[in-house]
C-alpha positions in Angstrom: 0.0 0.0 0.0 1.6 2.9 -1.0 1.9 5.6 2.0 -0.1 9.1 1.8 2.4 11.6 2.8 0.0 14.6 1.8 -1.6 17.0 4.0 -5.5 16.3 3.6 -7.1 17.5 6.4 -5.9 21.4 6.2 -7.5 22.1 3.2 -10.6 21.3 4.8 -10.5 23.8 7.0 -12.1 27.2 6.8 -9.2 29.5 5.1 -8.4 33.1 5.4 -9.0 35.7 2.8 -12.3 37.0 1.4 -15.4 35.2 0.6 -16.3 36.4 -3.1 -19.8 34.1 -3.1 -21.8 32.0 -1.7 -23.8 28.9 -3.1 -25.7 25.7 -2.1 -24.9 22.2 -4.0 -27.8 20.1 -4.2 -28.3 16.3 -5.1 -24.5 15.7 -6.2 -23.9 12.0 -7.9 -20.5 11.3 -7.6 -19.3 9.0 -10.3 -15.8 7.9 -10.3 -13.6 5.4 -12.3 -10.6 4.6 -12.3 -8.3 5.6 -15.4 -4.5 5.3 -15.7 -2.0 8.4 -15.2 -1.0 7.8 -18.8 -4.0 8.8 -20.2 -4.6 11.5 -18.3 -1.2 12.9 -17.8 -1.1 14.8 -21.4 -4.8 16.3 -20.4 -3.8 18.3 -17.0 -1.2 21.3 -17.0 2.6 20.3 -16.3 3.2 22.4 -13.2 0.0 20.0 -11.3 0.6 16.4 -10.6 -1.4 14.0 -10.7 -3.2 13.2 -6.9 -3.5 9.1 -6.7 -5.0 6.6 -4.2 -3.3 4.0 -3.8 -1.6 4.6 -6.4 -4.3 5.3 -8.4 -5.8 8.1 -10.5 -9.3 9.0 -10.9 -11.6 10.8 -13.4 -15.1 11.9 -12.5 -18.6 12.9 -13.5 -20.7 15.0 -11.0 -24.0 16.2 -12.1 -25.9 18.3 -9.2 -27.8 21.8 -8.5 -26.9 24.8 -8.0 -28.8 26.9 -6.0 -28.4 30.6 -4.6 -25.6 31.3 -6.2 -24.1 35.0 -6.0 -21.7 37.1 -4.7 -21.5 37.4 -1.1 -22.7 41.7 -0.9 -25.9 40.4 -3.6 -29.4 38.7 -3.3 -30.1 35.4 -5.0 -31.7 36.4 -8.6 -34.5 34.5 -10.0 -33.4 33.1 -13.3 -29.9 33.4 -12.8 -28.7 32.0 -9.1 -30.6 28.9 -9.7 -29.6 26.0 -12.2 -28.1 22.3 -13.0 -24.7 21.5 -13.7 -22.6 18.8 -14.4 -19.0 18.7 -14.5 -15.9 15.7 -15.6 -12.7 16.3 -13.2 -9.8 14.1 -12.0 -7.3 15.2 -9.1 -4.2 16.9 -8.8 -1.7 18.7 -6.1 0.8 21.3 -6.5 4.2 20.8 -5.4 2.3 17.8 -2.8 0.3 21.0 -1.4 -3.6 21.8 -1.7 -5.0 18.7 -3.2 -7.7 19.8 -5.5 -9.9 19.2 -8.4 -9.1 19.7 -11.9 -11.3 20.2 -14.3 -12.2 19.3 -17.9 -15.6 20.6 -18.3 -18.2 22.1 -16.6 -21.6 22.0 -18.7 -24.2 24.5 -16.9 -28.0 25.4 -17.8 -27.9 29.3 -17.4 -26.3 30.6 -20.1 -25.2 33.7 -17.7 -23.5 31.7 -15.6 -21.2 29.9 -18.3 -20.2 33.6 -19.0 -19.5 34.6 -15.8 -17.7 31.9 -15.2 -15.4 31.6 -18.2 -14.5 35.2 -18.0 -13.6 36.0 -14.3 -13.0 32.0 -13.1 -11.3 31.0 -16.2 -12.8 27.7 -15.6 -14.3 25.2 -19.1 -17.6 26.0 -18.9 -20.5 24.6 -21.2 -24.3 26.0 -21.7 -26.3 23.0 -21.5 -30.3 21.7 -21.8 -30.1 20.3 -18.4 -33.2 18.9 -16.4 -33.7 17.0 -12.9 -36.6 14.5 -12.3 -37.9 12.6 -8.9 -39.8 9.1 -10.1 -42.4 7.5 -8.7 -40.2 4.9 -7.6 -37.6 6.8 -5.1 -35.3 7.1 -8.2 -34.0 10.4 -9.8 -33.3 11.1 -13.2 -30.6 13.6 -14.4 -29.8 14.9 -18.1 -27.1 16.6 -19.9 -27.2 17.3 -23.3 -24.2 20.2 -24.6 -25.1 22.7 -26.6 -21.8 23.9 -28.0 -19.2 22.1 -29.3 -17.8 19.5 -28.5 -21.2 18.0 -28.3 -21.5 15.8 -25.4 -24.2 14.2 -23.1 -25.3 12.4 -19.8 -28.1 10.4 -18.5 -28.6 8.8 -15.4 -30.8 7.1 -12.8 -29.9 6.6 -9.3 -31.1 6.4 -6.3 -29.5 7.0 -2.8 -28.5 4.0 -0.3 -27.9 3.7 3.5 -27.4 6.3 6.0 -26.2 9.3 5.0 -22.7 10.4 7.1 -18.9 11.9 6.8 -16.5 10.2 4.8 -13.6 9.5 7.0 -10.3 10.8 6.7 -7.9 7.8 5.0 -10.7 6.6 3.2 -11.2 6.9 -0.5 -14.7 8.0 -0.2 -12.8 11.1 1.3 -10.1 11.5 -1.4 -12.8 11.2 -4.0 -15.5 13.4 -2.7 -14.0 16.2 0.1 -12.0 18.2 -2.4 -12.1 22.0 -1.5 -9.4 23.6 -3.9 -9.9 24.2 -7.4 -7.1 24.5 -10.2 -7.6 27.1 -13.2 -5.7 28.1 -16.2 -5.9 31.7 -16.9 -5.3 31.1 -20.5 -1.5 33.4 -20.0 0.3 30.5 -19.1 -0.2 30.9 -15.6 -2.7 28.9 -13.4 -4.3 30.3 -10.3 -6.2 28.2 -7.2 -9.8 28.9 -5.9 -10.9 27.5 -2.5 -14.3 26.5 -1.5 -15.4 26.0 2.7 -18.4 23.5 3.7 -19.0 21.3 5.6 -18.5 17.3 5.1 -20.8 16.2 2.5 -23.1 13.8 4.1 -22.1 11.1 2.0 -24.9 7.6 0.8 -23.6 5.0 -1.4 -25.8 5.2 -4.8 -27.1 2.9 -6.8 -28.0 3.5 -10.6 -30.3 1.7 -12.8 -29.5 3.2 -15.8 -26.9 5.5 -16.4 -24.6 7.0 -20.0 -22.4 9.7 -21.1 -20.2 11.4 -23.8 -19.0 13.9 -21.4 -15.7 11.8 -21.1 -15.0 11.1 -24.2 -15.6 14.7 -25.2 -12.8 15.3 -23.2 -10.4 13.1 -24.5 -10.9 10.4 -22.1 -12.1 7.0 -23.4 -14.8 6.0 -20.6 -13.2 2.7 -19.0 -15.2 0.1 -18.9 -17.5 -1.2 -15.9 -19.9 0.6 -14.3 -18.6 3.5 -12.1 -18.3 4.4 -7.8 -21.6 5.5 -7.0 -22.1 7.9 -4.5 -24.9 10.5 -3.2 -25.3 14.0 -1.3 -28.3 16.1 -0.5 -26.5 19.4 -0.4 -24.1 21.5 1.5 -23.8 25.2 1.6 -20.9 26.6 0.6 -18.7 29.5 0.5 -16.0 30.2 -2.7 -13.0 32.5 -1.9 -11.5 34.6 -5.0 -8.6 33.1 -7.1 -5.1 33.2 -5.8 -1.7 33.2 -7.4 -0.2 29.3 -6.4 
């Protein structure tokens, strides 16, 4: 087993510096597979390495909703603060500092939002026809479909399972899920960091009945094969602190 020598539990604390918004996440699937660091190794800036468990890397696909979103001296705005989003990530550390969350794409239903978010976060936003649905039968039912290119989709059914509670530190429920730094490439050659605060996401194993995607392959990543981790959280609320220089 290889040995974790990096710093996990830091990051999780609150950090110093100004809150620039606040937001809730809602319903997040987590969907994780495993994917070798060769493949993804060409697809994730030089100056971040690649974070691994067990000597392992990850790619991921979390659809979930945004809610409230806005900056922390502003009201939520009807039509804009509210919407789906879904986004494809693996993981990463700088220097075996800040483990964090890189990401590939970010598909979003607002329109605004993608905006906003390209221009001052510099992050790979999407607009996207995005919807959320509650069956009859305790299952939900989220879909992606990409509206610019490249075109790209996901579909899935789920439903939550067991008790929801904190992933515990050590565990790969916690490397995969209680991520609170965020890698972005300014476009200059220079990347900056973004932190987020919450608290633990109360984390429920999930179990889909029906589930696809594109989003993957869209970004350069064959989807491996098997069916992927499952796992579930109702929400947390969460504050986002500007970018910093790394």
């Amino acid at each position: 087993m290889t040995v974790d020598r990096i710093d996990r539990i830091t990051p999780t604390m609150r950090p110093e510096g100004r809150v620039a918004q606040r937001q809730r996440w809602l319903e997040l699937l987590f969907l994780h597979w495993r994917v070798p660091a060769s493949v993804l190794r060409p697809l994730v800036p030089e100056a971040l390495t690649l974070d691994t468990w067990e000597g392992e890397c990850f790619v991921g696909v979390v659809p979930f909703t945004m809610r409230d979103v806005r900056p922390v001296w502003a009201p939520s705005v009807p039509g804009l603060s509210h919407f789906h989003e879904t986004n494809v990530r693996t993981y990463v550390h700088h220097e075996g500092r800040d483990p964090g969350v890189w990401f590939f794409s970010l598909d979003a239903a607002n329109a605004i939002a993608v905006w906003i978010a390209r221009t001052f976060w510099h992050l790979p936003y999407h607009h996207a026809d995005m919807a959320l649905e509650h069956l009859p039968d305790g299952s939900t039912h989220h879909r992606t479909e990409r509206l610019t290119p490249p075109l790209a989709r996901c579909e899935v059914n789920y439903r939550p399972v067991g008790a929801p509670q904190a992933a515990k530190p050590g565990t790969l429920e916690h490397f995969l899920a209680e991520r609170y730094v965020l890698y972005a490439d300014t476009g200059r050659g220079t990347l900056r960091k973004g932190r987020v605060h919450h608290p633990p996401y109360p984390l429920q194993r999930a179990e889909l009945t029906h589930w696809d995607e594109s989003l993957l392959v869209a970004a350069g990543i064959a989807r491996p094969e098997g069916a992927p981790l499952a796992h579930y959280a109702s929400g947390v609320d969460v504050d986002v602190f500007a970018l910093e220089a790394l």
